[in-house]
C-alpha positions in Angstrom: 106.9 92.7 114.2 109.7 95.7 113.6 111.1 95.4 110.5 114.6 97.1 111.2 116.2 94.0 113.1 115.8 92.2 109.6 116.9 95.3 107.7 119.7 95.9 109.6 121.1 92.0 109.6 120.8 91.7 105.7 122.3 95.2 105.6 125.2 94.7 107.6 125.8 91.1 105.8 128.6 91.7 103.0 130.1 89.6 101.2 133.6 88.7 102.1 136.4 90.7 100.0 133.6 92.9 98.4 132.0 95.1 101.1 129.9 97.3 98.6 127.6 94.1 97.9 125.3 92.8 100.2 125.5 88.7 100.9 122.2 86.7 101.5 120.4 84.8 104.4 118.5 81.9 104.5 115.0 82.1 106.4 116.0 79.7 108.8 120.0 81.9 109.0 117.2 85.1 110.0 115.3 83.2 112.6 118.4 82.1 114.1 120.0 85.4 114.5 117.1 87.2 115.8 115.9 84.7 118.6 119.7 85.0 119.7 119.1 88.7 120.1 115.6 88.0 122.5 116.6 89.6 125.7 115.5 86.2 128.6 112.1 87.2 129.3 110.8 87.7 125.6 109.2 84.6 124.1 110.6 83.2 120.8 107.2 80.6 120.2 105.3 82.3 116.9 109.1 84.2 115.5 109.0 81.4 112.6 105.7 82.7 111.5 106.4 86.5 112.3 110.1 87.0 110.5 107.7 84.9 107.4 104.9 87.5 107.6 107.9 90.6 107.9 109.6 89.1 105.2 106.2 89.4 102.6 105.8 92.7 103.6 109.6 93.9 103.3 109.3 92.3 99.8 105.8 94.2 99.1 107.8 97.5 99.9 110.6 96.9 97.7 113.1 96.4 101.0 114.3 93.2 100.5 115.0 90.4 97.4 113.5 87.0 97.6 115.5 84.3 96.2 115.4 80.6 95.2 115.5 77.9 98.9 114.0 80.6 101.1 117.2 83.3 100.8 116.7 87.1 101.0 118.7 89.6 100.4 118.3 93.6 100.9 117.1 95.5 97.9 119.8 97.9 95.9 120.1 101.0 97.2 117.4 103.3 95.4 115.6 106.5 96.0 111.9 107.2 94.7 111.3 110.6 94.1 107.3 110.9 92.4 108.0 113.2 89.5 111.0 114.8 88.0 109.5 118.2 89.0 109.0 116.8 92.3 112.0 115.9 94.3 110.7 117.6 97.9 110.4 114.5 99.5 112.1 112.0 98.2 112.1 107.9 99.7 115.0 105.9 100.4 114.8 101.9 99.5 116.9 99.0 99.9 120.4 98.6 101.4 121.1 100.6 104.5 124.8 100.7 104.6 123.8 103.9 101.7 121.8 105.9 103.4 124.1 107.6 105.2 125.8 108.5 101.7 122.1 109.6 100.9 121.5 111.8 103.1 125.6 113.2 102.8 125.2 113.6 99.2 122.2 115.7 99.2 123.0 117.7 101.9 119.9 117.2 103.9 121.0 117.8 107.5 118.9 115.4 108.7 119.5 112.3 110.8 121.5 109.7 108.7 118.7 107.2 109.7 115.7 109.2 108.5 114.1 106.9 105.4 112.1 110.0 104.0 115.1 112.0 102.3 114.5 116.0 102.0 117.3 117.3 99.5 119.1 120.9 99.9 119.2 120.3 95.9 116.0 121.2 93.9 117.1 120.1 90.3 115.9 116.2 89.5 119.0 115.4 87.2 121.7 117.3 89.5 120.2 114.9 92.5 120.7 111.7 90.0 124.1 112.6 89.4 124.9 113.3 93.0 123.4 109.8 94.1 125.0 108.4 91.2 128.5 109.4 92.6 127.6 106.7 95.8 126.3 104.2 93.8 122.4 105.0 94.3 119.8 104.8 92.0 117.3 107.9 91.7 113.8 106.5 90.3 110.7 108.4 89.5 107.2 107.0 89.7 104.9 108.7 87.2 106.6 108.0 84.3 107.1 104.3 85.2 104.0 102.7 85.1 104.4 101.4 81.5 107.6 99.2 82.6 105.3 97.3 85.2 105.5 93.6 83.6 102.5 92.4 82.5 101.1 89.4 83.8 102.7 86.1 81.4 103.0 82.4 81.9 106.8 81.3 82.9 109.3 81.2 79.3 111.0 78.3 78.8 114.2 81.1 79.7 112.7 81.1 83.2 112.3 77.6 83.3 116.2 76.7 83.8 115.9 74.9 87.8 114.1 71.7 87.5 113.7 70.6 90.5 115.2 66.7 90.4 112.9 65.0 93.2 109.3 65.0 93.5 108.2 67.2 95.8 105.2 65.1 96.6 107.4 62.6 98.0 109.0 64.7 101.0 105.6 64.9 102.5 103.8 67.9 104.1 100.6 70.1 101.9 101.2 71.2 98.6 99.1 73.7 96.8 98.3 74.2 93.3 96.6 77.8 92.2 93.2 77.5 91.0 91.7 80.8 89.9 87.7 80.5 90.7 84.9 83.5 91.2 84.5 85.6 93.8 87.2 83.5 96.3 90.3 85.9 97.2 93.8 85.1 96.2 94.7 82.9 99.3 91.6 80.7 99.1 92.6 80.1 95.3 95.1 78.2 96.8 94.0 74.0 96.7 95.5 71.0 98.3 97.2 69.4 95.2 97.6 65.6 94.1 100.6 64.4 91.9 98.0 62.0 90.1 95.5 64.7 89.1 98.5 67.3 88.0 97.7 68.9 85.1 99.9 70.6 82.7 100.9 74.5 82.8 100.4 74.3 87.1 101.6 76.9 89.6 102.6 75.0 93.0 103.4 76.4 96.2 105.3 74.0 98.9 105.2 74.1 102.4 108.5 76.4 102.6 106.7 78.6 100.5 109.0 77.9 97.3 106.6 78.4 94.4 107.1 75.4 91.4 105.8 75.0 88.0 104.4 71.7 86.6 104.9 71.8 82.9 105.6 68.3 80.7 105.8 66.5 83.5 108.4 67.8 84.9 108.9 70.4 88.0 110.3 74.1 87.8 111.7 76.3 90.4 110.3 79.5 89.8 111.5 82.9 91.6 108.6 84.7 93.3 108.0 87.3 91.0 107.5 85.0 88.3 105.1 83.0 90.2 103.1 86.0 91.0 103.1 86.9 87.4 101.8 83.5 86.5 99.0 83.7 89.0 97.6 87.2 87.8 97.8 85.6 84.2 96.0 82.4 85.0 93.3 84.7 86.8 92.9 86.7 83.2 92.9 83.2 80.9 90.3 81.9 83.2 88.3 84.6 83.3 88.2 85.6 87.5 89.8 88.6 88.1 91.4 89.1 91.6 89.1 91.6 93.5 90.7 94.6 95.4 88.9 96.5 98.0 89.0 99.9 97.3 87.6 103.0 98.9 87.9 106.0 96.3 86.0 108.4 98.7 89.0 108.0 101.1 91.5 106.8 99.1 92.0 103.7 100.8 93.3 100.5 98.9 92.6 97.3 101.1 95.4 94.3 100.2 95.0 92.4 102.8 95.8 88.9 102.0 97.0 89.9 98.7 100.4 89.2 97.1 101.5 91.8 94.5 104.5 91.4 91.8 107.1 93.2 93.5 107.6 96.0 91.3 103.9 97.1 91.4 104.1 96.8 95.3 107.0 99.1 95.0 105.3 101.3 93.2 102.4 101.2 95.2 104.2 101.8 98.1 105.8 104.8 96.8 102.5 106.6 96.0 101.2 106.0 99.7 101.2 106.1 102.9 100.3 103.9 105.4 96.9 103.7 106.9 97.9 103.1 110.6 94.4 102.2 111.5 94.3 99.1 109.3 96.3 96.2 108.6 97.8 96.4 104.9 95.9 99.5 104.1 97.8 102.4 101.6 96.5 105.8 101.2 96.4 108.0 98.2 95.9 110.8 97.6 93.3 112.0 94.7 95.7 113.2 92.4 97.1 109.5 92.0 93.4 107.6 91.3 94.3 106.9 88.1 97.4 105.9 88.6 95.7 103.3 90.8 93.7 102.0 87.8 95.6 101.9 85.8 98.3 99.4 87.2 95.4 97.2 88.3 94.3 97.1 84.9 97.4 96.1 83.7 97.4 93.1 86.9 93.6 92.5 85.2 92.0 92.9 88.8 89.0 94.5 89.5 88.8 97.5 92.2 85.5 96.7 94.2 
């Protein structure tokens, strides 16, 4: 699926007296909105599941903000650049109504549309101040890795939304995460029963809202947090997640994987995609380590 239709709509959503802030969308608000936009002979059967699947993957490149009930919300405006000392091609993420102001405050004389950002300015701190001015972020990525979050069970700050009915009640499958050898990160997901629930669980509902089970009582938990939580159960349990990765060519494999979204970020930033395979980042050599080292910190294995 295109992912500018859903960029553009949560874009050009503001909230009403306050223009500079973007408002959010349900799923459901999403689906709505883009099957009204079908032209008549374009089928809408499967859009559900597709605007889903975009939305992982918007989240995975740090376009878009994943709230509590299924609401999103496009990403601040931020630019990546990989380095102080190197600002050539920079990366524009996050809220489109900037990136006109991007591209006008660094003087790039590109198209106002253009995502990769190349700067008539050559000095890292007098392009910060000049994004600054429009309200955009400038980040770098090699100096960053050491702010990734680590992975960590939910604090009782996190745990503020209990969630007042049992979901088991409403019907439909839920899933608690069970970390086991060898199985990849979507088959450590298990049917669930309220009557074998054991304390300290990470659920997963049919709307894809993630809960925590924790003296007996449920917990809404944002995504992040949940993702965190399963990377930590992996490590206390002793099976690390597996990653498929190809050093010779540079090629990390996350299919079927769900990342924290500040390493996917992050990731993203040091890549490219491989256009050949589904879910499939390039790197160049000169970032290996950097690779390793942020799956070290997730406690995955590259295989």
């Amino acid at each position: 699926m295109d992912f500018d239709p859903i960029t553009r709509l949560l874009s050009n959503h503001r909230k009403p007296g306050n223009p500079t802030i973007p408002t959010t969308l349900t799923k459901q608000q999403l689906v709505s909105l883009l099957r009204s936009r079908l032209s008549p002979n374009q089928s809408s059967e499967g859009l559900t599941q597709e605007i889903q699947e975009a939305l992982r993957e918007l989240q995975a490149q740090g376009e878009v903000l994943a709230g509590s009930r299924n609401r999103y919300s496009i990403a601040p405006p931020t630019v990546l650049a990989l380095a102080r000392d190197n600002v050539n091609g920079l990366l524009f993420r996050g809220d489109r109504a900037y990136l006109a102001l991007a591209h006008q405050a660094l003087k790039t004389e590109q198209r106002e549309d253009e995502l990769r950002i190349r700067p008539k300015l050559h000095r890292f701190n007098h392009i910060r101040n000049r994004l600054q001015q429009v309200g955009i972020r400038l980040l770098t990525v090699d100096d960053s890795i050491e702010h990734l979050p680590l992975p960590r069970s939910p604090s009782p700050a996190v745990l503020r939304s209990p969630w007042f009915v049992n979901p088991f009640t409403d019907g439909g499958m839920i899933c608690h995460y069970v970390p086991q050898p060898d199985r990849s990160q979507k088959e450590r997901w298990l049917p669930a029963s309220y009557q074998k629930l054991s304390d300290q669980t990470l659920l997963q509902l049919p709307t894809g809202d993630y809960l925590w089970f924790a003296d007996r009582a449920f917990y809404e938990l944002e995504p992040d947090v949940a993702i965190l939580a399963m990377f930590y159960q992996d490590r206390e349990a002793g099976c690390p997640l597996k990653i498929q990765w190809d050093e010779p060519q540079g090629r990390l494999n996350l299919a079927g994987v769900i990342l924290p979204g500040t390493y996917a970020r992050w990731l993203w930033c040091l890549s490219e995609p491989d256009t050949q395979r589904y879910r499939t980042r390039s790197f160049q050599s000169t970032n290996y380590p950097l690779v390793k080292k942020a799956f070290e910190r997730l406690g995955c294995i590259l295989v």
